[in-house]
C-alpha positions as CSV (number, residue, x, y, z in Angstrom):
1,X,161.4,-189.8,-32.3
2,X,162.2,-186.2,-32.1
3,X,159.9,-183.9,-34.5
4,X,159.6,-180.3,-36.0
5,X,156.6,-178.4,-35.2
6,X,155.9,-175.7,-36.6
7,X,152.8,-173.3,-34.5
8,X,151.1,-170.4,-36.3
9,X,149.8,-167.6,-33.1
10,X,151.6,-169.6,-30.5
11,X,152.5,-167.3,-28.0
12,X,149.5,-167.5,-26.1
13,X,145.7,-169.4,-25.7
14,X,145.5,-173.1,-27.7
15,X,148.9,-172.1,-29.6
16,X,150.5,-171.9,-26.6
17,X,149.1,-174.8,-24.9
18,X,149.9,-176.9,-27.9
19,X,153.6,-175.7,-27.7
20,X,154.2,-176.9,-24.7
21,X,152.4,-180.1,-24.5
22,X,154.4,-180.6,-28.0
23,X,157.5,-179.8,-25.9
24,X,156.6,-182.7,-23.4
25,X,157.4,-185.2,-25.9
26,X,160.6,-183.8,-26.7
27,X,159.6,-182.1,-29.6
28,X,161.4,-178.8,-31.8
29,X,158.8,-176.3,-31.3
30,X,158.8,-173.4,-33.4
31,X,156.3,-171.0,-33.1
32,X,155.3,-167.1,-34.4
33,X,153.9,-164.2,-33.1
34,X,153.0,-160.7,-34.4
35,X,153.8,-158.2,-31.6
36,X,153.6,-159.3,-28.4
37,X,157.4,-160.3,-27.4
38,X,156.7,-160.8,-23.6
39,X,154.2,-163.3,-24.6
40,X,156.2,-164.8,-27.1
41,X,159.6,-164.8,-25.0
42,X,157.6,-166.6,-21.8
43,X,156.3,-169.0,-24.2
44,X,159.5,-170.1,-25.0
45,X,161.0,-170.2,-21.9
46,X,158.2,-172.6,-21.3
47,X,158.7,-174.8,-23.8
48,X,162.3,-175.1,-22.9
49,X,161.4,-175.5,-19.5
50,X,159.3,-178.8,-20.7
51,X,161.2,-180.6,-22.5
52,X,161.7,-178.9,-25.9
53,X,163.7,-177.3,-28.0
54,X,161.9,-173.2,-29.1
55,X,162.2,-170.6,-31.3
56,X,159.4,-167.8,-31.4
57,X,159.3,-165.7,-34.9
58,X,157.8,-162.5,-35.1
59,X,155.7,-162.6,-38.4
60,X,152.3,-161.9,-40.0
61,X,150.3,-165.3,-40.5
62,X,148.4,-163.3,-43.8
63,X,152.0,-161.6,-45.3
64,X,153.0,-164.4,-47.8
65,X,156.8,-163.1,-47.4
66,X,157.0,-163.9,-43.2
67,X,154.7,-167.1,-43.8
68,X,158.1,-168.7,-45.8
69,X,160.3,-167.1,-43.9
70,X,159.2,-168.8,-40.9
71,X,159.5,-171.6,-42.2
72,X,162.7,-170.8,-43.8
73,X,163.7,-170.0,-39.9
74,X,162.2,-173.3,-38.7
75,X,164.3,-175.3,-40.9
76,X,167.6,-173.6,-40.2
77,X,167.0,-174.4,-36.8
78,X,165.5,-177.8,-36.4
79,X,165.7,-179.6,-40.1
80,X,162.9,-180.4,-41.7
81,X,159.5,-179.5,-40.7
82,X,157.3,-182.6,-39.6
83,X,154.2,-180.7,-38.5
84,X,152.3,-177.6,-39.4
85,X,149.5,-176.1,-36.5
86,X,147.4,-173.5,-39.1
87,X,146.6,-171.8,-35.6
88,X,146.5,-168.3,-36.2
89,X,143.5,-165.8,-35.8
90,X,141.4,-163.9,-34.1
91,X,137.7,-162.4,-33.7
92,X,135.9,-159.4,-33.9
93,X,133.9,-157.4,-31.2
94,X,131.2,-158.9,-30.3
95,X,127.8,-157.7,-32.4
96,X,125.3,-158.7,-34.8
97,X,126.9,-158.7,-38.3
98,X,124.9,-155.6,-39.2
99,X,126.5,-153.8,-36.9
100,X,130.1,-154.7,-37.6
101,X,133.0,-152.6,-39.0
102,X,133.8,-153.5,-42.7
103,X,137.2,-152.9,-42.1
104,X,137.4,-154.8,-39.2
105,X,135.5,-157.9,-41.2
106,X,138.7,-157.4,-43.8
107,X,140.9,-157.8,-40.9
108,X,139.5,-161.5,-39.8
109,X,139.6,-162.7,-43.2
110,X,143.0,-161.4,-43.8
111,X,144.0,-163.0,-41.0
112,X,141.5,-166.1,-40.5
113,X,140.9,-167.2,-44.1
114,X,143.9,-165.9,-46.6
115,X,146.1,-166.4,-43.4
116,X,145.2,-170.3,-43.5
117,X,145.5,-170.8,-47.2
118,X,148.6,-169.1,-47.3
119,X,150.1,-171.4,-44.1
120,X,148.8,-174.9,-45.6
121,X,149.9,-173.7,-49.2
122,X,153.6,-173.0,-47.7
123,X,153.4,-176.6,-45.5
124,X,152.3,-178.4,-48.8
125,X,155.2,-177.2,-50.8
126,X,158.0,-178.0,-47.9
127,X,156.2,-180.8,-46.5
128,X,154.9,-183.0,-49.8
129,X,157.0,-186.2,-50.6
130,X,156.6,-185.2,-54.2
131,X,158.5,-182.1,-53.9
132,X,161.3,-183.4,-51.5
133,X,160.0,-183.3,-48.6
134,X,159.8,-185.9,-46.0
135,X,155.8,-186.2,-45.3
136,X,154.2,-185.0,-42.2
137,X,150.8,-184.0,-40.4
138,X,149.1,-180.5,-40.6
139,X,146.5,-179.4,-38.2
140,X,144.3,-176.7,-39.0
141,X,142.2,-175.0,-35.9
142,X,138.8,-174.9,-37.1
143,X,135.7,-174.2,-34.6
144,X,132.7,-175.5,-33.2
145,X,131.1,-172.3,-34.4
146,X,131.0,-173.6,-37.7
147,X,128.2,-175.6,-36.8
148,X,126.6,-172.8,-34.6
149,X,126.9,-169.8,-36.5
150,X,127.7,-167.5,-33.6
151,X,124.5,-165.6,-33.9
152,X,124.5,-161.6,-32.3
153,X,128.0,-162.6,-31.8
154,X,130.5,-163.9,-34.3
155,X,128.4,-164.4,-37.3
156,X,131.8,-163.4,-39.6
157,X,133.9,-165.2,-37.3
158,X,132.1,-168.6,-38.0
159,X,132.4,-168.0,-41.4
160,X,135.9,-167.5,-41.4
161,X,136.4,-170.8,-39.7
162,X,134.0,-172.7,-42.1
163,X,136.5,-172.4,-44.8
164,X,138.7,-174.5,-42.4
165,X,136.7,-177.5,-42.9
166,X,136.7,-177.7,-46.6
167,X,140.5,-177.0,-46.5
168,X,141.3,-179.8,-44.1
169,X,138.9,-182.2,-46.1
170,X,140.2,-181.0,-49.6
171,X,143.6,-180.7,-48.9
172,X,143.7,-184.0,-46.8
173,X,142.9,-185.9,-50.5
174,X,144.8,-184.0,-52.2
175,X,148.4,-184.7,-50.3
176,X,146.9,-187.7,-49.2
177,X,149.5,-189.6,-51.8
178,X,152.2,-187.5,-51.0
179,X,152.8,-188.3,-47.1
180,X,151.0,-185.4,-45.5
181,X,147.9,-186.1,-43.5
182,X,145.6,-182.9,-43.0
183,X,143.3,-182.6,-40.1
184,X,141.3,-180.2,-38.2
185,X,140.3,-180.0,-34.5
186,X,137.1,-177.7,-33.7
187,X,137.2,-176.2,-30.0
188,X,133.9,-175.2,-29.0
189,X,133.2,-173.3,-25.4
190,X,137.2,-173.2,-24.3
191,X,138.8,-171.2,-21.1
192,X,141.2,-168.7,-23.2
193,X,141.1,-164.8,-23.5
194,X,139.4,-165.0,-26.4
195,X,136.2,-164.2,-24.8
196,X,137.5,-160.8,-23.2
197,X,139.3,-159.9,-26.7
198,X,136.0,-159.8,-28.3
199,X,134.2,-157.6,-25.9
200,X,132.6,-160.5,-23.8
201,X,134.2,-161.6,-20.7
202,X,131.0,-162.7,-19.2
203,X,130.5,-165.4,-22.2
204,X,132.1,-168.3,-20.8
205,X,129.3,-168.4,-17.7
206,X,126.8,-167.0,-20.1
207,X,127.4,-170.0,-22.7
208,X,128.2,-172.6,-20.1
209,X,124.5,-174.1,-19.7
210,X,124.3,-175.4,-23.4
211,X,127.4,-177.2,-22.9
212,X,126.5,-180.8,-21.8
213,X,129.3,-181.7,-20.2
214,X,128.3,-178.3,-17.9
215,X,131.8,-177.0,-18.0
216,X,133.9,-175.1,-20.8
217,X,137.4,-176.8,-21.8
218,X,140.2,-175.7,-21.1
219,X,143.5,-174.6,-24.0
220,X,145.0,-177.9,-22.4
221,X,142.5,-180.4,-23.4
222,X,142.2,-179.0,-27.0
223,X,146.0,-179.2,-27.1
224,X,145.8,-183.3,-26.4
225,X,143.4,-183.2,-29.7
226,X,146.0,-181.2,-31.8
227,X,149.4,-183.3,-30.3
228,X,147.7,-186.8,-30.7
229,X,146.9,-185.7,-34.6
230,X,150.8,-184.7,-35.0
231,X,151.8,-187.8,-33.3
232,X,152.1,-191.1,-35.1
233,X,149.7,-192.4,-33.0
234,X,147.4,-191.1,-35.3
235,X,149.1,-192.0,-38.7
236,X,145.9,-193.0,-40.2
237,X,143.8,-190.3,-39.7
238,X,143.6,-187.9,-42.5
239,X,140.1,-185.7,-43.0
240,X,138.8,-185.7,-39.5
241,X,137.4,-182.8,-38.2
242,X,138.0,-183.7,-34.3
243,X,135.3,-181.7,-32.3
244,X,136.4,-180.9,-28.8
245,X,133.5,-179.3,-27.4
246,X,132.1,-181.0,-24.4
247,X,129.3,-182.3,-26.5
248,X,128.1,-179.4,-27.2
């Protein structure tokens, strides 16, 4: 059965990956971006190219006025949304907290915390049964670093992502009874720019040793995660938090 998907930061890394593996199955994949159009316009070139349906939407995952209207877009488009990726965000440069911007911290909890609530609120209201909507799955992208802090690293980035888990575990109760399951996948060590964005190209091989498995993952493998917990393969999980992490 076709479905809606619905990605927030999908033009590149995990959101990306998860576009097109959604597009595989024959999905609508909708997906939005903030400024990168060459990203965002290869992206969904790809996703046609796989199978899907695509439709990239330039908007702010933190601006509560482009968070509905991409879903507004979504629906015009497809119908009605079956699932929600709460993908969006970003880190900071690489430091110990003390030596951090403050503005900079405002930025990744603009876009990492407020950004999330604001997605999942918006899914909630189109998505619950109990306000005509049809049900669904939402899948929020927490992190391994919630476990491990990120220390002389991404000590505010690992706390943005540990409101991710309480989200996923409140919010997966709460429209539990209204045919939404909520879920969250945590990616530790994975092969993405990410790294580079934060100052630290060299951390995948630096990192790579306390990784069991003695390899990172790849956007591709955490994709399989977040498509499986869409699917109705998985129609009765609801509260997981799904590390994909090598072990680690």
């Amino acid at each position: 059965m076709t479905k809606t998907i619905l990605i927030t930061g999908g033009s590149r890394g995990i959101g990306r990956a998860v576009a097109i593996l959604a597009a595989r199955r024959g999905w609508n994949i909708a997906f939005t971006y903030i400024a990168n159009e060459s990203a965002a316009n290869e992206t969904a070139e790809a996703v046609r190219r796989a199978g899907g349906k695509a439709l990239a939407i330039k908007g702010h995952a933190a601006v509560q006025a482009e968070v509905a209207a991409a879903f507004d877009a979504t629906e015009k488009a497809f119908g009605a949304i079956d699932g929600f990726v709460n993908n969006a965000g970003f880190g900071t440069q690489t430091a110990q907290l003390a030596d951090k911007k403050p503005e900079d911290i405002a930025a990744l909890v603009e876009t990492n915390v407020l950004g999330a609530l604001l997605g999942a609120r918006e899914a909630a209201r189109r998505m619950s049964t109990k306000r005509g909507g049809k049900g669904g799955s939402i899948v929020n992208m927490s992190s391994a670093a919630t476990r491990l802090g990120m220390p002389n690293e991404g000590v505010d980035y690992a706390a943005t992502k540990g409101a991710m888990d309480p989200l996923t575990i409140g919010l997966s109760r709460e429209l539990g009874p209204q045919g939404v399951r909520v879920n969250a996948v945590r990616p530790g060590l994975i092969a993405t720019d990410f790294h580079a964005l934060m100052g630290a190209p060299e951390r995948l091989q630096k990192l790579m040793q306390f990784v069991p498995m003695g390899r990172e993952g790849t956007a591709e493998e955490v994709a399989e995660a977040v498509v499986w917990l869409l699917s109705d393969e998985a129609s009765y999980v609801s509260g997981a938090l799904l590390d994909v992490t090598g072990a680690r």
